[in-house]
C-alpha positions in Angstrom: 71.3 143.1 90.4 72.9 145.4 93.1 71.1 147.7 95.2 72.3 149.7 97.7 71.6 151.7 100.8 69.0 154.7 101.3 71.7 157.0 100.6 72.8 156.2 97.7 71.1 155.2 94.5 72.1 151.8 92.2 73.8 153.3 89.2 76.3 155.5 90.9 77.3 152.2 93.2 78.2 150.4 89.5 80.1 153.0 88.2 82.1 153.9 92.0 85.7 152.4 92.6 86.8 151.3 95.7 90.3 150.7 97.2 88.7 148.3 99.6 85.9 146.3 99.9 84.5 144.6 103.5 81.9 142.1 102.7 79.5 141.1 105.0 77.6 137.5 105.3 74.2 138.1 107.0 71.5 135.8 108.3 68.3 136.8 110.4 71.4 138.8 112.3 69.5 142.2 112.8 70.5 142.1 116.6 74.3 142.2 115.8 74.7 143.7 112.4 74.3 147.0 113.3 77.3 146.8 115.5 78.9 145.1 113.2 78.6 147.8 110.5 79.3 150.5 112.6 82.8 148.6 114.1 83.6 148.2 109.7 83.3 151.5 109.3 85.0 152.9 112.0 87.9 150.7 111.2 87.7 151.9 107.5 87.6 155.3 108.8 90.3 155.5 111.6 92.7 153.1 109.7 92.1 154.1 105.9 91.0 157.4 106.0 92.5 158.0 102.4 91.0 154.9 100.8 87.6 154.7 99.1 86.0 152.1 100.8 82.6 149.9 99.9 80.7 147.6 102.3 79.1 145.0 100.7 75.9 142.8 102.4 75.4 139.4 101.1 72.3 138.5 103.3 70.8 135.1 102.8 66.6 136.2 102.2 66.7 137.3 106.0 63.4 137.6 108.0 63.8 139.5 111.0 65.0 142.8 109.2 68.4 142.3 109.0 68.8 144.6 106.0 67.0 147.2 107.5 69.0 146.9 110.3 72.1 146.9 108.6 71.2 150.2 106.5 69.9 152.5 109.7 73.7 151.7 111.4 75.3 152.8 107.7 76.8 156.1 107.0 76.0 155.5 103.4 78.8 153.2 101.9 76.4 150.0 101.9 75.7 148.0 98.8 73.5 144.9 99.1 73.7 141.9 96.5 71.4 139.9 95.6 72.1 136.5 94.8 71.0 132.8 94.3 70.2 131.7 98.1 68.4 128.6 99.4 64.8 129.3 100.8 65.6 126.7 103.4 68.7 124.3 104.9 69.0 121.3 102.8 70.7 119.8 105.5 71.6 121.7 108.9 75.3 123.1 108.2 77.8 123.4 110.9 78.1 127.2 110.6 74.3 127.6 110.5 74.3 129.9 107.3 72.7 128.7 104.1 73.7 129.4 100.8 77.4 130.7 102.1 79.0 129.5 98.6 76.6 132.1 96.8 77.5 134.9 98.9 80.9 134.4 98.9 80.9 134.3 95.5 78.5 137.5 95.4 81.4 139.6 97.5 83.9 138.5 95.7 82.6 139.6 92.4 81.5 142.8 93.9 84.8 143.8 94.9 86.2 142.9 91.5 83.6 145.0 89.3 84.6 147.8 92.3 88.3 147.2 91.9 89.3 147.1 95.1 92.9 146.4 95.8 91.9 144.4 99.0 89.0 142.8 100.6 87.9 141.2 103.5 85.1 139.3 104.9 83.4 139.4 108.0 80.0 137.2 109.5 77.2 139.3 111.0 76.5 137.1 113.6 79.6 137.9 115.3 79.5 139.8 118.7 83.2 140.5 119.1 84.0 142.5 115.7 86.1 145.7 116.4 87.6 148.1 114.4 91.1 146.7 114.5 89.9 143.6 113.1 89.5 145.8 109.7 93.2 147.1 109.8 94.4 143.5 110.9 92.7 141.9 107.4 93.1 144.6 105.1 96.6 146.1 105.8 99.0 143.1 105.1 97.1 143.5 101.6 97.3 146.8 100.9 101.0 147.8 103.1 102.4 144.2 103.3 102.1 142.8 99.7 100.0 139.7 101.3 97.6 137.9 98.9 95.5 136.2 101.8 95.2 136.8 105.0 93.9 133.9 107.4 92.3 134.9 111.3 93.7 133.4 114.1 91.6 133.2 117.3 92.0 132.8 120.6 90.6 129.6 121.5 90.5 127.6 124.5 91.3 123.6 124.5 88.2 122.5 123.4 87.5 125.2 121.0 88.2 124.8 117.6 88.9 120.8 118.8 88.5 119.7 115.1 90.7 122.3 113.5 93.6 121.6 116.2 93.2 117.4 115.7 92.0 117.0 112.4 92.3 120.3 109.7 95.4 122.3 110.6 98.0 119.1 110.8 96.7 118.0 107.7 95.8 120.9 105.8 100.0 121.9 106.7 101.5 118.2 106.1 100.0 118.4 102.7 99.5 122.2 101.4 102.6 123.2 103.2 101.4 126.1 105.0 101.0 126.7 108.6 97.6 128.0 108.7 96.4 127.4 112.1 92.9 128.4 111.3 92.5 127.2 107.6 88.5 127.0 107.4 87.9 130.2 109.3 84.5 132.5 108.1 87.0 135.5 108.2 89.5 136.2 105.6 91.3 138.8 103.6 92.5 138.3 100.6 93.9 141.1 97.3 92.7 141.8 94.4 95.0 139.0 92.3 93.3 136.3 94.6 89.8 137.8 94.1 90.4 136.4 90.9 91.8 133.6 91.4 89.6 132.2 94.0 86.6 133.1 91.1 88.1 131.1 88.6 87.9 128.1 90.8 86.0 125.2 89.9 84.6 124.1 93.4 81.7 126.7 93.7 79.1 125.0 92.8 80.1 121.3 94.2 77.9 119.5 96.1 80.0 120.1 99.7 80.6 123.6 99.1 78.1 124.6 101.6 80.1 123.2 104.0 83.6 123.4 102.8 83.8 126.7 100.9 86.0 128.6 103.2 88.4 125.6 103.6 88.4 125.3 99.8 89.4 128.8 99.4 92.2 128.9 101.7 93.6 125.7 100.2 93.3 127.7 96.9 95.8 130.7 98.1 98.3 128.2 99.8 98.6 125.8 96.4 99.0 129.0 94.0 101.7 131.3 93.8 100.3 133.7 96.8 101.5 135.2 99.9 100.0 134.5 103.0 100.0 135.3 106.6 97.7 135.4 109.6 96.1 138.2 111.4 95.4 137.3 115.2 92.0 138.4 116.2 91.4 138.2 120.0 88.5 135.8 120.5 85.4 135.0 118.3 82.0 135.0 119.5 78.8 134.6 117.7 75.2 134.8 118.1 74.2 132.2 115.8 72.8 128.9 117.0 74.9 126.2 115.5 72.4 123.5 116.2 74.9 120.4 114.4 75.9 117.7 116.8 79.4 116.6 117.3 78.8 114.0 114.1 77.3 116.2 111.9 80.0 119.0 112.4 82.7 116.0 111.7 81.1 114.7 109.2 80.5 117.9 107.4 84.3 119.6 108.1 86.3 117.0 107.5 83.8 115.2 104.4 85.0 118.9 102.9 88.4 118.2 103.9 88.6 114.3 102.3 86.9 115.9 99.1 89.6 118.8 98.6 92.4 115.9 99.5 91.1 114.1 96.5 90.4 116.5 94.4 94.5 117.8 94.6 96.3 114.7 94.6 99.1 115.9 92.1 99.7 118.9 94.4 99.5 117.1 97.8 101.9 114.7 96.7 105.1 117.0 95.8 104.6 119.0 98.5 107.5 118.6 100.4 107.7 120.6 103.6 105.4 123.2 105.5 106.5 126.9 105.4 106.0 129.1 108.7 103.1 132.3 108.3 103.7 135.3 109.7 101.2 136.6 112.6 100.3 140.3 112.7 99.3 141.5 116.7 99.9 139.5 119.6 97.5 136.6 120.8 96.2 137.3 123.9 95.4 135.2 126.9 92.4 133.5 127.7 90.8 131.5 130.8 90.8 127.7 130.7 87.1 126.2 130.2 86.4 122.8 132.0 85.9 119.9 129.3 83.9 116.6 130.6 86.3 114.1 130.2 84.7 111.0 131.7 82.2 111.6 128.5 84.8 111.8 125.7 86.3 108.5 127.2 82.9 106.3 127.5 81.9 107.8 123.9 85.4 106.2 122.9 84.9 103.1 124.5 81.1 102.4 123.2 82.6 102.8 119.4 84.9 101.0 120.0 82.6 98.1 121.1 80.3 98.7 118.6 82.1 100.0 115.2 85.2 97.4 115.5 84.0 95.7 113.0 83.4 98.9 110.6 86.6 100.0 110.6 88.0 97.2 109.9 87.5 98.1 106.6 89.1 101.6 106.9 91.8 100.8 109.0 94.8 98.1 109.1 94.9 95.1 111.7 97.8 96.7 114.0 95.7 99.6 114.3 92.6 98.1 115.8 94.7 96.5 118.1 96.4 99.3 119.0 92.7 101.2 119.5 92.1 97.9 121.8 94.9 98.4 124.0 93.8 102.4 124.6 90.4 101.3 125.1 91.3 98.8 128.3 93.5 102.3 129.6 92.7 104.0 133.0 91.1 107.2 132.1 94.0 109.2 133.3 96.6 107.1 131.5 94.5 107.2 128.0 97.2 108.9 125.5 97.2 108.6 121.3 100.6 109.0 119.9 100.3 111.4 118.0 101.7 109.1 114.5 98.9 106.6 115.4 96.4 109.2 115.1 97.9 110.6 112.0 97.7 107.2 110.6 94.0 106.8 111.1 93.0 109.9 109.7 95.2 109.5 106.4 93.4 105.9 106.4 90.1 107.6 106.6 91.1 110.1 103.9 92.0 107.1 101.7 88.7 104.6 102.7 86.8 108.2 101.9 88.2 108.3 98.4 88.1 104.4 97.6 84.1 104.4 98.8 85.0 101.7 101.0 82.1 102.0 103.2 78.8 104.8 101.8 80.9 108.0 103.0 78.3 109.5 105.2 78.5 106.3 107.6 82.4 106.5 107.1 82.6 110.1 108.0 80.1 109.3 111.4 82.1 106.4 112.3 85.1 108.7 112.7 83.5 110.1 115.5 84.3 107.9 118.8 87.8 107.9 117.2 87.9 111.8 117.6 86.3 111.6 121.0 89.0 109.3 122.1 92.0 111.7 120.6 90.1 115.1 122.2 90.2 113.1 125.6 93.4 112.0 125.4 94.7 115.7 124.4 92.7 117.4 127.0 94.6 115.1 129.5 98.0 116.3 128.4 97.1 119.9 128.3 94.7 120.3 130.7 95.1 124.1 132.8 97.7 124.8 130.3 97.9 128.7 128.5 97.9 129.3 125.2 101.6 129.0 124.3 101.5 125.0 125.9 98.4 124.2 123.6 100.1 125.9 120.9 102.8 123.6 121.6 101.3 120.5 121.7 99.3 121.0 118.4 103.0 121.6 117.1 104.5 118.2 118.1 101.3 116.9 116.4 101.5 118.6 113.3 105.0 116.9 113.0 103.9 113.9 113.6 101.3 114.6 110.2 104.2 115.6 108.6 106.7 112.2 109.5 103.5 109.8 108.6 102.4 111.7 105.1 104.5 109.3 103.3 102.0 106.6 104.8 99.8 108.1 103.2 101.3 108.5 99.7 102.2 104.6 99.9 98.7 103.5 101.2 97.3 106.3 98.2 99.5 104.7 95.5 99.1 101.2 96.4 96.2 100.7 99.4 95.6 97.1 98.0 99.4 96.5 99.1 99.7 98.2 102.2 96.0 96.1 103.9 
């Protein structure tokens, strides 16, 4: 049942339109929503002045008085939903927000019954939410004719590391878009893909928690939709992300694997991948140092002690391969970017053939990653964002050359060992 703000009573929030709709995800945020709320609706305000506008909270049972907070920094055009939410973390999710699938789902269906003709969803936790973030994910919707609209961030080399290695170059060789950002929190999205994205079967899958905004934005680049990006600046949050480097691997790409299997038919007749426009310029950032030397030894110890694990994922030239890099001088440690490819469509397909329980498969993937992110940080190292942007480009390609390796070893893995 909905409920809105102080200024506003229930019945007359059913029975409103709205040409827009900005949802908000909230969590014990009740430091930072306030600002958030006021930076929505200045951006509704100074950018669609002529538009009836709706925010709607999803907050996850908060205990610190986010809600409260939330409707002192409103103006009146809050509605809060209430919706199915966990009391507690099952397990400790990489973005630190339980429940997320629910709330999602909550917004969404909220900005159907309201009608709006675009919507877009923001995280409380955030600290670096301005105005023009509002205009950026809501006007290629309502001016452009653009059914989703993905963020694109500002991030240093290590930032995002899993996106840049592991999601974008395969969520582009196989959906055929060029979302840089595919599992972002933020999105826009019109009212045609409202609907779309509720008529989706994943909602309630078991790795929804974890993969739901992944899953969504594969949904808009399979279907008939238009989509571009909107670059944001940079994104910082309050939230404590507690996860460890295996358990945010295991949880981001275990949604990843899933969704590959879950689209086979689509995957394998896509073709080629199809540039996305950017709305706003992406600005500069400083470089941040990255410790190396610890990438490199968290390499070598897997290798020494999972060999013999992923033997059953990966094929014999590969292990030797991994072998030689392992005996490599730290400054002389380079993947080619096809070899790397190849072990994560091998992984993908070990995932889907329950070659090994995939928890431990996913987990095992991580000294593999460590030796990659080392190995990237040494080409790029110092570089601006236009070089890293470039290097993530040549390996997207090579995704893209070695995605018929992964059609053969799909079709006929038995074959290809």
């Amino acid at each position: 049942m909905d409920s809105t703000g102080s200024n506003s009573s229930a019945e007359p929030a059913r029975a409103a339109r709205a040409d827009i709709v900005v949802g908000l995800t909230s969590y014990n945020d009740a430091r930072t929503i306030g600002a958030v709320v006021r930076a929505v609706e200045g951006g509704l305000s100074r950018y669609f002045e002529s538009s009836a506008a709706r925010i709607v909270l999803a907050d996850a049972r908060s205990a610190d008085g986010t809600r409260e907070a939330a409707r002192a920094a409103s103006s009146g055009a809050l509605i809060e939903v209430d919706y199915p939410s966990p009391k507690a973390f099952a397990a400790v999710s990489y973005h630190g927000y339980p429940g997320r699938p629910a709330a999602l789902r909550a917004i969404l269906e909220a900005a159907q019954r309201l009608g709006a003709r675009g919507c877009a969803v923001l995280d409380t936790a955030l600290v670096s939410v301005t105005p023009e973030w509002i205009e950026r994910l809501i006007g290629p919707v309502l001016t452009g004719g653009f059914d989703y609209v993905s963020p694109y961030f500002a991030r240093r080399v290590n930032e995002g590391a899993i996106t840049k290695g592991i999601v974008y170059p395969m969520f582009r060789a196989l959906y055929g878009a060029r979302l840089r950002q595919p599992a972002a929190a933020e999105f826009g999205c019109s009212a045609r893909l409202v609907a779309h994205h509720l008529d989706q079967d994943f909602w309630d899958l078991e790795q929804a928690e974890t993969g739901i905004d992944l899953w969504l934005a594969v949904a808009a680049a399979c279907g008939e939709f238009r989509i571009c990006e909107a670059s944001l600046g940079a994104r910082a949050t309050s939230r404590d992300t507690p996860s460890d480097l295996s358990t945010t691997l295991a949880q981001v790409v275990g949604a990843l694997f899933a969704d590959v299997e879950h689209r086979v038919e689509i995957w394998q007749r896509t073709r080629k991948s199809i540039p996305v426009p950017v709305a706003g310029a992406v600005p500069e950032i400083a470089p941040a140092p990255v410790n190396v030397e610890g990438l490199i030894e968290a390499f070598r110890l897997g290798y020494r002690e999972l060999r013999d694990i992923w033997t059953w994922v990966l094929p014999p030239r590969t292990i030797i391969e991994l072998g030689r890099l392992v005996e490599m001088p730290p400054d002389r440690l380079r993947f080619d970017d096809r070899l790397w490819a190849n072990i994560i469509y091998d992984f993908a397909l070990g995932y889907s053939l329950r070659v090994l329980p995939q928890e431990h498969l996913l987990r095992s993937l991580t000294p593999l990653y460590s030796g990659w992110l080392a190995s990237f940080v040494g080409q790029v190292d110092g570089a601006g964002l236009g070089e890293i942007e470039q290097r993530v480009e040549e390996l997207c390609l090579g995704f893209e050359a070695e995605k018929r390796y992964l059609i053969a070893r799909w079709r006929w893995p038995e074959r290809l060992r």
